[in-house]
C-alpha positions in Angstrom: 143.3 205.7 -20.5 140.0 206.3 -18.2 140.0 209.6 -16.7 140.2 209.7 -13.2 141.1 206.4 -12.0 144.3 206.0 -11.0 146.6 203.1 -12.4 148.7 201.9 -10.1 151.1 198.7 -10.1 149.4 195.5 -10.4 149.3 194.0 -7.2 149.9 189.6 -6.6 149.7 189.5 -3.0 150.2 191.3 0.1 153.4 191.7 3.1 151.7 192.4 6.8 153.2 191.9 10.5 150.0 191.0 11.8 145.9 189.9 11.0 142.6 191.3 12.5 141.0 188.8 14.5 137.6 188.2 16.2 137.3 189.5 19.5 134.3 190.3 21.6 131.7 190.7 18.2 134.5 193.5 17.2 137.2 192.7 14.5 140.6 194.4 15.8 143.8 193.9 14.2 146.6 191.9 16.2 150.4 192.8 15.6 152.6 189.9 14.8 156.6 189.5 15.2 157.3 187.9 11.8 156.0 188.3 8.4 153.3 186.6 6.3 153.1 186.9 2.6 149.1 186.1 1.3 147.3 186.1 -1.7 144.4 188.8 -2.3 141.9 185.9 -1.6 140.2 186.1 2.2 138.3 183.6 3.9 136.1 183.7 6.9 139.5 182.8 8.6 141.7 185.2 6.9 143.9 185.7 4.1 145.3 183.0 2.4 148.7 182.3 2.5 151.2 182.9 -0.6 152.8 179.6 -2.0 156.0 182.2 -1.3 155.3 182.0 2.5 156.0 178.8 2.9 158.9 178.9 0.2 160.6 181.6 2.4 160.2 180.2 5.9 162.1 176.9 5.1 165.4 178.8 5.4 163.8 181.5 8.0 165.7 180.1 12.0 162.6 179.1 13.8 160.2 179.3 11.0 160.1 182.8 11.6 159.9 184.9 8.9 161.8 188.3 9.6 164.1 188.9 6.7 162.8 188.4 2.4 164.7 189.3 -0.2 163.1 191.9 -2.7 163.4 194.0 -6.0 162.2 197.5 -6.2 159.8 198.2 -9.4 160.8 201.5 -9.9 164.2 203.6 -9.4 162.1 206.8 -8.1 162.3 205.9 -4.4 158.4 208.4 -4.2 156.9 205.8 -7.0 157.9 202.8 -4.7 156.7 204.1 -1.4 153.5 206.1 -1.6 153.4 208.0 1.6 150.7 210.5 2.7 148.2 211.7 5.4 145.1 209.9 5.0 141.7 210.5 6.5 139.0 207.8 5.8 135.1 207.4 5.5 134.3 205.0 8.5 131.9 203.3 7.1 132.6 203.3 2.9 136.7 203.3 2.9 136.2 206.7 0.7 139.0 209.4 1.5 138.2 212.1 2.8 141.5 214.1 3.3 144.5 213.5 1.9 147.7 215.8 2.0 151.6 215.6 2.5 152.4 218.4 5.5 152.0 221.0 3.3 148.8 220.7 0.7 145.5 218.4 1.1 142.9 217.3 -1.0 139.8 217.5 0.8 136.1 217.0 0.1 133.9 220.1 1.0 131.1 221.2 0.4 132.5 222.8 -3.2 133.8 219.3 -4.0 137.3 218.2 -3.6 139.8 221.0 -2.9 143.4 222.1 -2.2 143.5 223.3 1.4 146.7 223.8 3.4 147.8 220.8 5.3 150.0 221.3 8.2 149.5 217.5 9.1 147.4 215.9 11.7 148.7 217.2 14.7 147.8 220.6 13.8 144.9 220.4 11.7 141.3 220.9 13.6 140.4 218.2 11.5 143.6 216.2 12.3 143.2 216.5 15.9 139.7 215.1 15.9 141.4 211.7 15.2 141.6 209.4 12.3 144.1 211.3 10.3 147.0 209.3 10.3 150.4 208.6 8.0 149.3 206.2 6.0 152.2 204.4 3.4 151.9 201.7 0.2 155.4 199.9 -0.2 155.5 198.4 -3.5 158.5 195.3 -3.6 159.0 192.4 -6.2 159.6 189.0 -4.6 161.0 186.3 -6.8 161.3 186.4 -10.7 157.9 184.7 -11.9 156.0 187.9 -12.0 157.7 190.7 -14.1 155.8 194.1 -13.6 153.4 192.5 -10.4 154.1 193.8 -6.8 153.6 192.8 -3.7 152.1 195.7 -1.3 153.5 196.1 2.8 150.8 198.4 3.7 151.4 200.9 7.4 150.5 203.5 9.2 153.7 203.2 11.4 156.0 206.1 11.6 159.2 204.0 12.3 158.6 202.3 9.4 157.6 205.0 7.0 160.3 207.1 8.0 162.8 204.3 7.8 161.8 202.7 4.5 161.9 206.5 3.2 165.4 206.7 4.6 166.8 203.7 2.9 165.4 204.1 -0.8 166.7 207.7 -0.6 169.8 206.7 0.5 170.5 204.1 -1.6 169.4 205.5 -4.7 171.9 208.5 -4.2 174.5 206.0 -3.7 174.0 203.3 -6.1 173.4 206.2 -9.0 169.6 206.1 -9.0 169.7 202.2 -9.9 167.1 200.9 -7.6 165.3 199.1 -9.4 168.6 196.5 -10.2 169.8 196.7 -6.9 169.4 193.6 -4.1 167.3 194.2 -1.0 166.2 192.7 1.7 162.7 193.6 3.8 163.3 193.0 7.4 161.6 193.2 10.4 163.1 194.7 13.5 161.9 195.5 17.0 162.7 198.3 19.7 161.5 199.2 23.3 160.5 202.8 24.0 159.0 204.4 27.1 155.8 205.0 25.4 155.4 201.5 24.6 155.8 200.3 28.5 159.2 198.6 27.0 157.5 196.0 25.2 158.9 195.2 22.2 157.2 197.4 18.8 158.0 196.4 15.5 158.7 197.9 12.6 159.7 197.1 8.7 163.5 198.2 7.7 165.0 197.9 4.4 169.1 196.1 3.6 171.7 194.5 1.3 171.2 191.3 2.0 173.5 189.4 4.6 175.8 188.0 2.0 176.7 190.9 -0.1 178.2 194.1 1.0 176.7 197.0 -0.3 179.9 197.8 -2.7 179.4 194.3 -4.2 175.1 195.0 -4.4 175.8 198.4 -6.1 178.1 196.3 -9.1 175.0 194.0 -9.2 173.1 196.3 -9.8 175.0 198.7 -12.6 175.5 195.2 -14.3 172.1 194.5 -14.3 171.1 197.6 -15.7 173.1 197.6 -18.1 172.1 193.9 -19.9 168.4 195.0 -19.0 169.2 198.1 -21.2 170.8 195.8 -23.7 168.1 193.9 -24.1 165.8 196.4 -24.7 164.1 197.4 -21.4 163.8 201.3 -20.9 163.3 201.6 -16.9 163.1 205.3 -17.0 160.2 204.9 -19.3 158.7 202.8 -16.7 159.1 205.3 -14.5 157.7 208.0 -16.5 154.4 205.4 -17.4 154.2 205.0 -13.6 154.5 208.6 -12.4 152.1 209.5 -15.2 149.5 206.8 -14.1 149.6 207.4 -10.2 148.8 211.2 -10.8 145.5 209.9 -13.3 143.3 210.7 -10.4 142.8 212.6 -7.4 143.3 209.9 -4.9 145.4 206.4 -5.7 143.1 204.7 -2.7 139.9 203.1 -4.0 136.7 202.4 -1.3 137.6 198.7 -1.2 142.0 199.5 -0.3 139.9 202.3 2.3 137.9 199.8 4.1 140.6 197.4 4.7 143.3 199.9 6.0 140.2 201.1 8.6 140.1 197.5 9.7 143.2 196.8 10.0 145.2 199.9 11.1 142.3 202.4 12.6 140.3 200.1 15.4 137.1 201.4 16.3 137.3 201.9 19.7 141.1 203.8 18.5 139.0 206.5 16.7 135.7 206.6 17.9 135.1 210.2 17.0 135.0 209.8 13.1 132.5 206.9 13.1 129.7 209.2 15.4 126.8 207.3 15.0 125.1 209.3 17.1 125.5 212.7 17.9 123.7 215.0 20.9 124.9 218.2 19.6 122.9 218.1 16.8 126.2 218.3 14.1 126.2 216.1 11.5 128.4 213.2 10.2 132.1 213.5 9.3 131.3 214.5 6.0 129.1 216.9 7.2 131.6 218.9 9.5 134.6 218.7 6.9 132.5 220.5 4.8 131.2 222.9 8.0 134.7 223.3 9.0 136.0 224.3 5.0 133.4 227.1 4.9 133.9 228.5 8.3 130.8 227.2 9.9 131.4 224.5 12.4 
């Protein structure tokens, strides 16, 4: 296996709530309130759409689609949902910081090294914008592909800390089977005072409508069991997995970088890490992390 790249599941297509659009010379990302399902293919228009996209609306009310039923890859909830604070290179998608609240990887002028990371609220490097949560959600749709995912990419805190919620909790309560065990991804929507009361959404994770969770978690230990029957070994899959995501320093290549920035960290949202020009005299981002790691700027 190469050293130093990371091997991570092989993705088929992608799961957003919204698309960056054309606006004023400036491409800004626009949310949505339903879900589209693409390939990995993008046109000067966008991403195309996933034959499953239009499979799933025909039953979706209104052609909306808010609710798909998935299968988890892995029953590690952590090797499902890859969650971490990520700070990116404007302008070649490279990470730059990466940590979990407590420890970062971060590229100084040493190299990359383990700094304390007490996340970006508190971090001087945090604070200067960019840093945000920044989650992969990894979910099988259908049965043609076998080992292939698709990938809900956010940097939403409702959703990351609800979709952590529910494959915590339901591993613990189905016996660690979540791999076997029915799901549905939904979208849902709230009004808080910080968004004026307009209507945010956010990504949720349920037994679908039709079966309780009591009859999901007999799916599922049935399931398992004729999977194990038939010779499959999920907790070696797991262990292949876990082995693979940890090949490298950082699971996020430049290209993945470049379209999170896009997408989910606007320009005009974080001006302060692109600094194109700067009076002071200090140099780029790069430049200060590494000023900033050695006690200089």
């Amino acid at each position: 296996m190469i050293k130093g790249l990371a091997i991570t599941p092989p993705i088929i297509g992608r799961i957003s709530i919204g698309r960056v659009i054309e606006k004023n010379g400036k491409r800004l990302p626009e949310k949505d309130d339903q879900f589209t399902v693409t390939t990995q293919i993008q046109s000067k228009d966008g991403w195309l759409l996933h034959p499953l996209d239009e499979q799933l609306r025909k039953d979706a009310p209104g052609n909306k689609l808010r609710a798909i039923p998935v299968r988890m890859l892995f029953n590690d909830p952590d090797l499902n949902l890859r969650a971490e604070y990520s700070l990116f290179d404007r302008q070649t998608g490279r990470p730059l910081c990466v940590g979990d609240g407590e420890l970062c990887r971060r590229q100084t002028a040493e190299g990359w090294e383990h700094l304390p990371c007490p996340g970006p609220d508190q971090c001087d490097i945090g604070k200067q914008g960019g840093c945000k949560p920044y989650a992969r959600l990894s979910v099988r749709i259908g049965d043609d592909e076998d080992l292939g995912v698709f990938v809900f990419r956010t940097t939403g805190y409702n959703s990351i800390r609800t979709l952590t919620a529910r494959l915590r909790y339901y591993h613990a309560i189905s016996g660690g089977l979540l791999a076997t065990l029915p799901l549905c991804l939904r979208l849902r929507g709230k009004s808080t005072t910080q968004s004026h009361r307009a209507p945010i959404y956010y990504v949720d994770l349920t037994t679908p409508d039709n079966l309780p969770l009591s009859a999901a978690i007999a799916q599922a230990k049935q399931d398992s069991e004729r999977l194990a029957m038939e010779g499959l070994s999920q907790n070696a899959l797991d262990e292949a997995a876990r082995a693979g995501f940890c090949a490298a320093a950082f699971e996020v290549l430049e290209e993945e970088g470049l379209q999170v920035v896009e997408e989910f960290m606007p320009e005009s949202e974080d001006e302060q890490t692109t600094a194109p020009e700067n009076p002071a005299g200090k140099g780029g981002l790069r430049e200060r992390l590494a000023e900033r790691a050695l006690g200089t700027g």
